[in-house]
Structures are given as structure tokens and as C-alpha cells.
C-alpha positions as semicolon CSV with decimal commas, in nm:
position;residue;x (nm);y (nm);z (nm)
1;X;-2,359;-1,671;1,181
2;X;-2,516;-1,932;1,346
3;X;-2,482;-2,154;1,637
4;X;-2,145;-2,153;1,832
5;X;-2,292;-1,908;2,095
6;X;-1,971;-2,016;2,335
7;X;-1,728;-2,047;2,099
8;X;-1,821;-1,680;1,897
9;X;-1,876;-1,507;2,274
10;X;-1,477;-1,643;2,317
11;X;-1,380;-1,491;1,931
12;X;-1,618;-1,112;2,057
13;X;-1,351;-1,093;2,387
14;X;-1,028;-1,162;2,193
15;X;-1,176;-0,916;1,907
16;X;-1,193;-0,682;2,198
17;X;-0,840;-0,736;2,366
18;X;-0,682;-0,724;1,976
19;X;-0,856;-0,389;1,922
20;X;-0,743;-0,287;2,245
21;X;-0,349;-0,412;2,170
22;X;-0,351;-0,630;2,454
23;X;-0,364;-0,974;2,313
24;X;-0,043;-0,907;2,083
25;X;0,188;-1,285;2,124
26;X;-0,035;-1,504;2,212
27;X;-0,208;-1,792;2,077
28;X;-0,576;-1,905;2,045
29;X;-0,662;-2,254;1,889
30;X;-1,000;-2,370;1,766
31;X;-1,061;-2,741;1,831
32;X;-1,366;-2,889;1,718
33;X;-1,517;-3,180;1,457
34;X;-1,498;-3,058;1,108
35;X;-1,806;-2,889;0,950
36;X;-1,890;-2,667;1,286
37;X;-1,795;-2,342;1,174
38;X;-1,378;-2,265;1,271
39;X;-1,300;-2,109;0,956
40;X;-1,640;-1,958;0,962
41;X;-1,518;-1,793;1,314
42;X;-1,199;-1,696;1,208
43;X;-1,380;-1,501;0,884
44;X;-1,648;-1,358;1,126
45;X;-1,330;-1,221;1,338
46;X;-1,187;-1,085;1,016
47;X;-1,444;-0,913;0,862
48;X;-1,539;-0,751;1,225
49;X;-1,160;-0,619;1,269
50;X;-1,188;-0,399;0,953
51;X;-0,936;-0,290;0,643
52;X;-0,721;-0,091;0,891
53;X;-0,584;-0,448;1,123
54;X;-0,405;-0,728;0,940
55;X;-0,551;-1,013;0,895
56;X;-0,336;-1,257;0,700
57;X;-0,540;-1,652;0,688
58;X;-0,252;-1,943;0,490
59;X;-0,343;-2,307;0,538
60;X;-0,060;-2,482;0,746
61;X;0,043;-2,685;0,416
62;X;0,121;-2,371;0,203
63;X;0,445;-2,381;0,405
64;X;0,570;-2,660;0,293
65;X;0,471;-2,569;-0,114
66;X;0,656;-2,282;-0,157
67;X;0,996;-2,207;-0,303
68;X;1,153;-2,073;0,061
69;X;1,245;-2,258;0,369
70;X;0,906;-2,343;0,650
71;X;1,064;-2,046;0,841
72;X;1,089;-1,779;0,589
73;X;0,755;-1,878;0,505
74;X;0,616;-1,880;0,875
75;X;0,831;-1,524;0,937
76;X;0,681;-1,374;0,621
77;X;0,302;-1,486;0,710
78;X;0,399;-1,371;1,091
79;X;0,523;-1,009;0,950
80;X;0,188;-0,997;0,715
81;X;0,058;-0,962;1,022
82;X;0,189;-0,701;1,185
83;X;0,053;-0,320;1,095
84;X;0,254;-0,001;1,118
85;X;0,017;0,312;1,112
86;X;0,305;0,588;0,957
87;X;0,194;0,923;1,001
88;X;0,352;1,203;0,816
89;X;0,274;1,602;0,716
90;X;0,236;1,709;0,380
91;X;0,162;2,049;0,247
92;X;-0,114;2,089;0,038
93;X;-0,297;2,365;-0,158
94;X;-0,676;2,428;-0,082
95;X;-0,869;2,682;-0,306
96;X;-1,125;2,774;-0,546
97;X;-1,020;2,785;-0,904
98;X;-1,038;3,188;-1,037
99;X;-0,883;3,127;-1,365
100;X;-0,731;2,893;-1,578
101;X;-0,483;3,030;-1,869
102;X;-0,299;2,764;-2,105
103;X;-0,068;2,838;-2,371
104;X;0,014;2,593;-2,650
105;X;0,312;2,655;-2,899
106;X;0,277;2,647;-3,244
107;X;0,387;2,326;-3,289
108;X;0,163;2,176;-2,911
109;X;0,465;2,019;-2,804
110;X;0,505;2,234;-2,517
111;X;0,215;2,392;-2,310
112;X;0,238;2,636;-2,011
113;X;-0,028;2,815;-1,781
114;X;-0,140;3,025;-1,467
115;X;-0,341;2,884;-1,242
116;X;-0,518;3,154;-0,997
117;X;-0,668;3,034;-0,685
118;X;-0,795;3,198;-0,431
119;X;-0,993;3,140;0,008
120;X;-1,184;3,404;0,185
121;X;-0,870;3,572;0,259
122;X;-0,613;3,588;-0,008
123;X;-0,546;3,463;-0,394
124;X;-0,245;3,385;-0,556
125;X;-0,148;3,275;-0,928
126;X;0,101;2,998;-0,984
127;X;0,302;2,882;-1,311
128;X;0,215;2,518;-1,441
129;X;0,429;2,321;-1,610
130;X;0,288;2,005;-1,891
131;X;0,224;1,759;-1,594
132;X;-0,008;2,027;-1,394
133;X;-0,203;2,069;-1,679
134;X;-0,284;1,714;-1,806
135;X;-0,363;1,674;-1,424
136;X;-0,618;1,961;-1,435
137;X;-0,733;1,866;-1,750
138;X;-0,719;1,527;-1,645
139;X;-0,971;1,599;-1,368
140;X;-1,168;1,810;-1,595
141;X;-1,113;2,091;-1,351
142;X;-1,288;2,443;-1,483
143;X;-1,331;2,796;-1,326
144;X;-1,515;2,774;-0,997
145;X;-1,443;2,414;-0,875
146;X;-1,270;2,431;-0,570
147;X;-0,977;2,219;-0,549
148;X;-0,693;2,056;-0,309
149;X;-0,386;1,980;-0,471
150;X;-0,094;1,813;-0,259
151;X;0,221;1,968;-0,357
152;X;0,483;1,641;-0,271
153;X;0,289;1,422;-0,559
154;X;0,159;1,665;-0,748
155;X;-0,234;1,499;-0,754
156;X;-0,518;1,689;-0,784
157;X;-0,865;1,635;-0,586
158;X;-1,172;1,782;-0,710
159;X;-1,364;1,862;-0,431
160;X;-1,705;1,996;-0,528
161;X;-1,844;2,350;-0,708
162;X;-1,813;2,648;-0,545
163;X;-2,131;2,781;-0,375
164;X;-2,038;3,178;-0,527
165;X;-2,070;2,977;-0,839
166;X;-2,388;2,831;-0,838
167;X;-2,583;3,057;-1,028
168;X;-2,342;3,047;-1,338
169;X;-2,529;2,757;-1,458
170;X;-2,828;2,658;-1,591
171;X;-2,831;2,288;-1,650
172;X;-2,615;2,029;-1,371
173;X;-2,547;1,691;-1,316
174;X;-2,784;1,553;-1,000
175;X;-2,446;1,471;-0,874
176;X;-2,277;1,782;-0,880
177;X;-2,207;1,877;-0,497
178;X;-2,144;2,237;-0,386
179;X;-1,888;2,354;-0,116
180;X;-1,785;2,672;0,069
181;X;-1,464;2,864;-0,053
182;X;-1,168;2,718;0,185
183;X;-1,082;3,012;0,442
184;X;-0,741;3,119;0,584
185;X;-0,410;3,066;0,393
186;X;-0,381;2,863;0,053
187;X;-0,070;2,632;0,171
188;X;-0,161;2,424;0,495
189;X;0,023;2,188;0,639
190;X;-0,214;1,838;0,674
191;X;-0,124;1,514;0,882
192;X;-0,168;1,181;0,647
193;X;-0,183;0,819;0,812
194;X;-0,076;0,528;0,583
195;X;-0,095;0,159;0,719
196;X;0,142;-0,083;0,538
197;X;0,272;-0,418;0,674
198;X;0,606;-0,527;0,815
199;X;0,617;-0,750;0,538
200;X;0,529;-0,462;0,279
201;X;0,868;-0,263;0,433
202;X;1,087;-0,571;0,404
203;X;1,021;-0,625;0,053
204;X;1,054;-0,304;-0,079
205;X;1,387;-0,258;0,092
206;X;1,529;-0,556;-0,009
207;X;1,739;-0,481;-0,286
208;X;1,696;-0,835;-0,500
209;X;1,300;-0,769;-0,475
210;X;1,216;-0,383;-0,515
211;X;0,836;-0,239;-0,487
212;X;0,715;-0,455;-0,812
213;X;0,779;-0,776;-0,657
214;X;0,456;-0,673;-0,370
215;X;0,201;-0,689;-0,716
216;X;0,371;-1,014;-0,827
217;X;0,411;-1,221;-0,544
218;X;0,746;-1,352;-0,583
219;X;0,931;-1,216;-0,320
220;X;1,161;-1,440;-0,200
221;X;1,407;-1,537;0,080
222;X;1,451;-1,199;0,290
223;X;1,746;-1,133;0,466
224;X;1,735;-1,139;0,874
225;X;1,976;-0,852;0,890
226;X;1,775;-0,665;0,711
227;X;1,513;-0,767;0,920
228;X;1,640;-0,649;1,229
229;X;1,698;-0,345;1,081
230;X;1,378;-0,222;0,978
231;X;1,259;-0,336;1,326
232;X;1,468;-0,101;1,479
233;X;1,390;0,200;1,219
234;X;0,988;0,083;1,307
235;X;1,128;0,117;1,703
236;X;1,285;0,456;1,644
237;X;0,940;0,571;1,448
238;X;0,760;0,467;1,728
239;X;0,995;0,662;2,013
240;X;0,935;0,991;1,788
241;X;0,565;0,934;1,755
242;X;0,568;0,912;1,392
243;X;0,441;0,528;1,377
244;X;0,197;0,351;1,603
245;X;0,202;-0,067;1,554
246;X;-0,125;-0,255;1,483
247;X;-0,036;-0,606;1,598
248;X;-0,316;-0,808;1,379
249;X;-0,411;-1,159;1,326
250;X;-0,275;-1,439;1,163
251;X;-0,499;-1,769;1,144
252;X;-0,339;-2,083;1,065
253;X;-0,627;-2,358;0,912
254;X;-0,523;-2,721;0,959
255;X;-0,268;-2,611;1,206
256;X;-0,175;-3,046;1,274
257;X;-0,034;-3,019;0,930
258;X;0,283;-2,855;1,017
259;X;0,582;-3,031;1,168
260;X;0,779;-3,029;1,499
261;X;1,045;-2,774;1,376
262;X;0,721;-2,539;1,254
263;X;0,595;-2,579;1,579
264;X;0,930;-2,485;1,783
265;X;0,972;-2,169;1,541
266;X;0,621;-2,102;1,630
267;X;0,700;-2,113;2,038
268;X;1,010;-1,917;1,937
269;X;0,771;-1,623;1,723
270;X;0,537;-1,619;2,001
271;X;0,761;-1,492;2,250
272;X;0,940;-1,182;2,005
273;X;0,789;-0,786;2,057
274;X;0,639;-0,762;1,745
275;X;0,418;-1,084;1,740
276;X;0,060;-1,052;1,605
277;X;-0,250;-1,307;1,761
278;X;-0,222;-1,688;1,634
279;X;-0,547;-1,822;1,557
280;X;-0,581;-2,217;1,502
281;X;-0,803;-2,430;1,361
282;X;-0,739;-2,832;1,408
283;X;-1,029;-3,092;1,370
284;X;-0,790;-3,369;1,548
285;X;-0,854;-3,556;1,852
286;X;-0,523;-3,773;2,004
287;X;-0,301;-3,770;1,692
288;X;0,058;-3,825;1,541
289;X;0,264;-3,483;1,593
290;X;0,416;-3,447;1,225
291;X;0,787;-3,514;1,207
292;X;0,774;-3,728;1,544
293;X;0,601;-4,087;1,672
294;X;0,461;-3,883;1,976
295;X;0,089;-3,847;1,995
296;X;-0,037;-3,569;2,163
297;X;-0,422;-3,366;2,196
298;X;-0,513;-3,178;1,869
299;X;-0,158;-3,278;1,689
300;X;0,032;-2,983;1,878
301;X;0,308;-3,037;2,108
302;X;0,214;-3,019;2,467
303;X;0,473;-2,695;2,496
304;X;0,263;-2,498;2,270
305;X;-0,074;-2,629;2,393
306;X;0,009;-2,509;2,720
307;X;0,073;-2,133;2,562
308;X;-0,228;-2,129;2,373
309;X;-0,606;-2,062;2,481
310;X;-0,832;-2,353;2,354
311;X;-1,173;-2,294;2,222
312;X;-1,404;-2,599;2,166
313;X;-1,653;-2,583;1,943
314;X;-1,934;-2,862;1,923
315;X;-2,147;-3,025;1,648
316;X;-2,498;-2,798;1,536
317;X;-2,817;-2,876;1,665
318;X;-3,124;-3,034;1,463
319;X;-3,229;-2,613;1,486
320;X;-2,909;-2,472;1,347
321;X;-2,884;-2,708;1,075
322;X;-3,211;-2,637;0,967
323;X;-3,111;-2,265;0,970
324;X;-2,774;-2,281;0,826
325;X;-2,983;-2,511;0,526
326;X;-3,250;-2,216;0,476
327;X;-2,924;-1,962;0,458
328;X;-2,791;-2,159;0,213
329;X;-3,090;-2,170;0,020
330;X;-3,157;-1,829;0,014
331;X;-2,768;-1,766;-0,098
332;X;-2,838;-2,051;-0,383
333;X;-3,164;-1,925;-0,485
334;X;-3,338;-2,235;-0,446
335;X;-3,733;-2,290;-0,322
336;X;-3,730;-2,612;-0,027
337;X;-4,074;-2,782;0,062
338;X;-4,133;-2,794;0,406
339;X;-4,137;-3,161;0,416
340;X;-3,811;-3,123;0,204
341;X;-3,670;-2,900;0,464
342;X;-3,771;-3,133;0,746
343;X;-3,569;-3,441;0,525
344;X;-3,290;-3,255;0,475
345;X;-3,257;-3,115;0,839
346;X;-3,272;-3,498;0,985
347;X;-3,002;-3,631;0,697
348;X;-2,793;-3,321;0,823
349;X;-2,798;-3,456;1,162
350;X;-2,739;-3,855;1,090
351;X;-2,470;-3,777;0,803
352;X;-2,277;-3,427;0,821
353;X;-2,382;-3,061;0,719
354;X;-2,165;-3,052;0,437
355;X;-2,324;-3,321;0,251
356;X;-2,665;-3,218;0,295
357;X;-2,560;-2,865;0,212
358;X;-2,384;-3,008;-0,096
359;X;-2,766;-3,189;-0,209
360;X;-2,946;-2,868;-0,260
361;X;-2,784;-2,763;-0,579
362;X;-2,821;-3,151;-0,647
363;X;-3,132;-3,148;-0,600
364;X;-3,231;-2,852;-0,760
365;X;-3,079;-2,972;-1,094
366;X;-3,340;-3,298;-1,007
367;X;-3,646;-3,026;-0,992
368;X;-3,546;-2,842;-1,248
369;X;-3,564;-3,126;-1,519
370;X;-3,974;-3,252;-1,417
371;X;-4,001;-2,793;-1,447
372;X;-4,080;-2,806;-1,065
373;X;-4,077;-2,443;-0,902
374;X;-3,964;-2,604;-0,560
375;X;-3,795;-2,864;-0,452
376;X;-3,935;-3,176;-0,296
377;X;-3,872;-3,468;-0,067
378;X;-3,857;-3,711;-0,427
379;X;-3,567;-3,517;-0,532
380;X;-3,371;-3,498;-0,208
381;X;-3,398;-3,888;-0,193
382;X;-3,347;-3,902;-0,595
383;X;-3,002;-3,727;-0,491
384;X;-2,939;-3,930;-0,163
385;X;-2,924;-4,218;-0,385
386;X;-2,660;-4,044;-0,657
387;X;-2,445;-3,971;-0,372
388;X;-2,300;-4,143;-0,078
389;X;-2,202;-3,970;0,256
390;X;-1,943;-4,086;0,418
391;X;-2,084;-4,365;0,602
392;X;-2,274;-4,547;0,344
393;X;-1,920;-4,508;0,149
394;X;-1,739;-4,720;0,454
395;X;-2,045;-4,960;0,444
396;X;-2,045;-5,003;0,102
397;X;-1,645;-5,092;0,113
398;X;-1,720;-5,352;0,343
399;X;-1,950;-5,519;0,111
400;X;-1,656;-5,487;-0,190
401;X;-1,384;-5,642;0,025
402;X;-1,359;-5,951;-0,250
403;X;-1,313;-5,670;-0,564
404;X;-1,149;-5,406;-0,450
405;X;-0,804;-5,363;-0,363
406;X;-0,733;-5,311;-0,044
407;X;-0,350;-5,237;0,134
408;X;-0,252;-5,498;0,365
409;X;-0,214;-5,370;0,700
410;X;0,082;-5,401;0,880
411;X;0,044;-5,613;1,208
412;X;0,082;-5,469;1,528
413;X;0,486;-5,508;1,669
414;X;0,526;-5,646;2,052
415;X;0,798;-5,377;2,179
416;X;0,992;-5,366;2,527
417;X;0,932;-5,025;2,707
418;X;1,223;-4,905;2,905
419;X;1,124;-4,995;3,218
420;X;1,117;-5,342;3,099
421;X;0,749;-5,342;3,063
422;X;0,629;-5,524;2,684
423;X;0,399;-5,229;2,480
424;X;0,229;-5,277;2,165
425;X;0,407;-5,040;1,903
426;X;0,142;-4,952;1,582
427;X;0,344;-4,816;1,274
């Protein structure tokens, strides 16, 4: 990443409290101009957490697109969040393969086998039944691989050749890897760690959904009853040591777009046990608080702004740009002059990052036709003048006002305040 040094310093110390478990309930909102890098923050901060801590991102308007109440949806993005490591013992079988014996009948309907395997210490021959052997045979597993089977499932892991073995053979794969006969007993007992969501729990015991509605998405309205049971199975797990919770994060982009009752649930959320971090992103100054006339900072009611920490972050520098532009060369395979880069940097600064980011592949199309290997400053300006930015769009209203149509604007309304005082009232 670049730029941001205050506002990614701020995301590296909550990283730290939310790897630490400290930071669980509360609330951190990005507030900045668009185009200077909040999403980009809240990605960094995902991809430096790691597969084992939620991280759930939704865009505050997917709440009010889906086929469930802003809630539900809010609740289910809020439990998405929220991690429980589940630890449990299995047994399992750990040996090197002596001897594999399969019978067919006549017919090859039926099969059964032996299966020796043996450690340092002891070897012992077990009866297979037809699933064993397609999983052996499955695995391709042969005389001398030594193998780990765990007896609750039934799967087999192949995990490398035998060293006693090695001399059996002439010719080998370069991949074949070679490891020391297991020692002690044959059945061990092994501790296994599974991380699943809150979320994942709820919907596979709620009876309407069942496990196949996690692959298809459609899970539905979920039950708080059911709910608050789970929460207190989760709380018993966690008294007995057999579950350890991973409060993650959830970031909410365009957070102004939800309403005032989003926002209340949210103050309500915040405050239960098992609440993961709220990141924000807003881009808006003094604005309109959805569902109400009030205006208040960043869109947010001034209840939750008070709860949450507020991280500015500012527009890029002339040097940034012109880094962030080379970046996105490099990712776009495209060759800038120098004086190209230079051009590009300054229209970065005077319009915005995204549209000067959005003329390189423009421009590259431009170089591409005259079979340039680079691009120059002729076919930046040959694509300045395809495409407005935003300001030479306003200007170039201005100049239509006669042919295009434009919505009257409602005049401003002379109100009475009710202290007597007159205020103007804009709708």
C-alpha cells in the first residue's frame, strides 16, 4: 500500500488489539474523501488477519436488497463474524502398510480384505469392508506407504514411502517423499481444531435450512430462540474448554447508506458478548441521517459517533499518486513515458486518482493502434479529450443549461423555530 502512513499505523494497532481479543464490541469508522484508500485499508486489515479470523466485508445497501428484514440481515453479517475454534479428539490409525489382501467374488459385486499394518513396536491385521478398499485403492495406497487413517470418517492420508522401503525400487517419481515407520501403538488418540462461524452453526441447526443451504446461499430468516440457544451451547463449550471464540471483523462500506433503525440495532449489537470489531467506511462530510431530517458529521447519529473511534484519512500527495499510477501500470502491463508519467501524475492531482487511473488502459488502446511500444503524452491528452472528469462534466452542464433538461429546484421554505426564531428549512 501506499500513502495513509496515519491512517494504516491506526488499522496495525487495532490489527494488534483484534489478534489479541481485546477490541471485541467496538467500533472503528474510516472518514475520508473518496478515492484515498478506505476499502483499500479495510482489505490490507483482512488479508493481514489470516484464513483462521472472520472477516465478513457487505456494502451498507445489501441490507436493504435482500429477501429478510435490515435486522436479520445486520444479525446474520454480525454472526459471520464471529469465530468459534471447536476442538475435539479423534482416534486415528498411524502405520506402515505390510500387506494388502483383496478378495473379489465371482460375480465382483462384493470385495473383502486384510489390511496389515504395523510401527516399531507392534503390527496388527484388520478386516476391510467395500468402502476401505475403494479408499485405499482410491489413494493408490501399495505395500510400504505409510499411512494415517482416522477411524470416525473413515479417510485415508497417504503420508509418504517408508524409508525400510526405499531400496525396493528402481525408478521414482522426483516427488515421492520418504518417512520413518510411526513408533509406539497403532491407535492414538489426536486433538483436531475446526473454526466455523456463528452463522455456519445457526444455519445448519435450523431445521427449514439444513447444511445444503451454507453452499447455496439462501438461508433465510433464523429464529432468535434458536439463537440464544446455540449461544449458550457455544458458552457451555467454552466453560469445558472445548471451544475458544475468535471475535473477527465485520466492515461495513458506505456505512451513511443505512437508516436510523440500522443504526439503533447497530448501538444495540455493539453492546452484546459476542460482538466482533465494526469497521466503517463513509466519504460524507455534514449530511442527511437516512430515515430522519437531522444532519449530523459523516451521516451517523451522534450516539454512535460517540462509541466509535474515527480515523481520517486525507487526499494522496503529487508522490503517491505518481506511485499508486506506476503500481497500476505494472498490474496492467502497460509501458508510461516519463513525460507521460509526469502528465498523468499532475491530472491525478487537479481531477481525482480514479480517473487518471481509469486513462491508462485508455490510453493504451490509443498506443496500441499508431503500434507504439509505450505510451505517450499524445495519447494521454488524445484520451483526456474522450473523457470528462468530473469537473469538466459540471462545466460543461453549465454551458447546456438551454438543451438539457434540468429539475426545477424547489425554493427554500421560511420556517418558525420553536423558540420563535424564523429558520430557513431546505427540502
Amino acid at each position: 500500500m501506499v500513502g495513509q502512513g496515519k491512517a494504516r499505523k491506526a488499522a496495525g494497532m487495532i490489527l494488534k488489539m483484534v489478534q489479541e481479543g481485546r477490541i471485541a464490541g467496538r467500533a472503528i469508522l474510516f472518514a475520508g474523501p473518496p478515492s484515498t484508500g478506505k476499502t483499500a485499508i479495510a482489505m490490507g486489515m483482512s488479508q493481514a488477519l489470516g484464513t483462521d479470523v472472520p472477516f465478513t466485508s457487505i456494502a451498507a445497501s445489501e441490507v436493504f436488497s435482500l429477501s429478510m428484514s435490515k435486522t436479520e440481515a445486520l444479525t446474520q453479517a454480525f454472526r459471520r463474524s464471529i469465530g468459534v475454534r471447536i476442538k475435539e479428539e479423534t482416534e486415528i490409525i498411524e502405520g506402515e502398510v505390510v500387506e494388502i489382501q483383496i478378495d473379489r467374488s465371482l460375480t465382483g459385486a462384493t470385495k473383502t480384505g486384510k489390511l496389515t499394518i504395523k510401527t516399531t513396536d507392534m503390527e496388527t491385521i484388520y478386516d476391510l469392508g467395500t468402502k476401505m478398499i475403494d479408499a485405499l485403492s482410491k489413494e493408490k495406497v501399495l505395500a510400504g506407504d505409510v499411512v494415517l487413517i482416522d477411524k470416525a470418517s473413515g479417510r485415508i492420508t497417504k503420508l509418504g514411502r517408508s524409508f525400510a522401503r526405499s531400496r525396493d525400487y528402481d525408478a521414482m517419481g522426483a516427488d515421492t517423499k520418504f518417512v520413518q515407520c510411526p513408533e509406539g501403538e497403532l491407535q492414538k488418540r489426536r486433538e483436531v481444531v475446526h473454526t466455523v462461524t456463528l452463522h455456519e452453526i445457526d444455519v445448519i441447526n435450523s431445521r427449514t435450512q439444513g447444511f445444503l443451504a451454507l453452499f447455496a446461499g439462501d438461508t433465510g430468516e433464523i429464529k432468535p430462540e434458536l439463537r440464544n440457544q446455540i449461544n449458550a451451547k457455544v458458552g457451555e463449550w467454552r466453560e469445558e474448554g472445548k471451544a475458544e471464540i475468535i471475535p473477527g471483523v465485520l466492515f461495513i462500506d458506505e456505512v451513511h447508506m443505512l437508516d436510523i433503525e440500522c443504526f439503533s440495532f447497530l448501538n444495540r449489537a455493539l453492546e452484546n458478548e459476542l460482538s466482533p470489531l465494526v469497521v466503517m467506511a463513509s466519504n460524507r462530510g455534514m449530511s442527511r441521517i437516512r430515515g430522519t431530517k437531522i444532519k449530523s458529521p459523516h451521516g451517523l447519529p451522534v450516539d454512535l459517533l460517540d462509541r466509535v473511534l474515527i480515523v481520517s484519512t486525507k487526499p494522496y500527495t503529487e508522490e503517491d499518486i505518481e506511485q499508486i499510477i506506476q503500481i497500476r501500470c505494472q498490474e496492467e502491463d502497460v509501458t508510461l513515458s516519463p513525460d507521460a508519467l509526469d502528465v498523468l501524475t499532475s491530472m491525478g492531482k487537479q481531477t481525482t486518482l480514479r480517473y487518471a487511473l481509469n486513462l491508462i488502459s485508455c490510453a493504451q488502446v490509443i498506443a496500441t493502434k499508431r503500434k507504439a511500444e509505450q505510451v505517450s503524452v499524445d495519447d494521454l491528452r488524445r484520451a483526456y479529450t474522450y473523457f470528462m472528469d468530473e469537473k469538466r462534466s459540471v462545466q460543461w452542464m453549465e454551458e447546456q443549461q438551454g438543451s438539457l433538461v434540468f429539475e426545477e429546484m424547489d425554493k427554500p421554505q421560511l420556517g418558525v423555530g420553536a423558540n420563535g426564531t424564523s429558520h430557513m428549512e431546505e427540502d
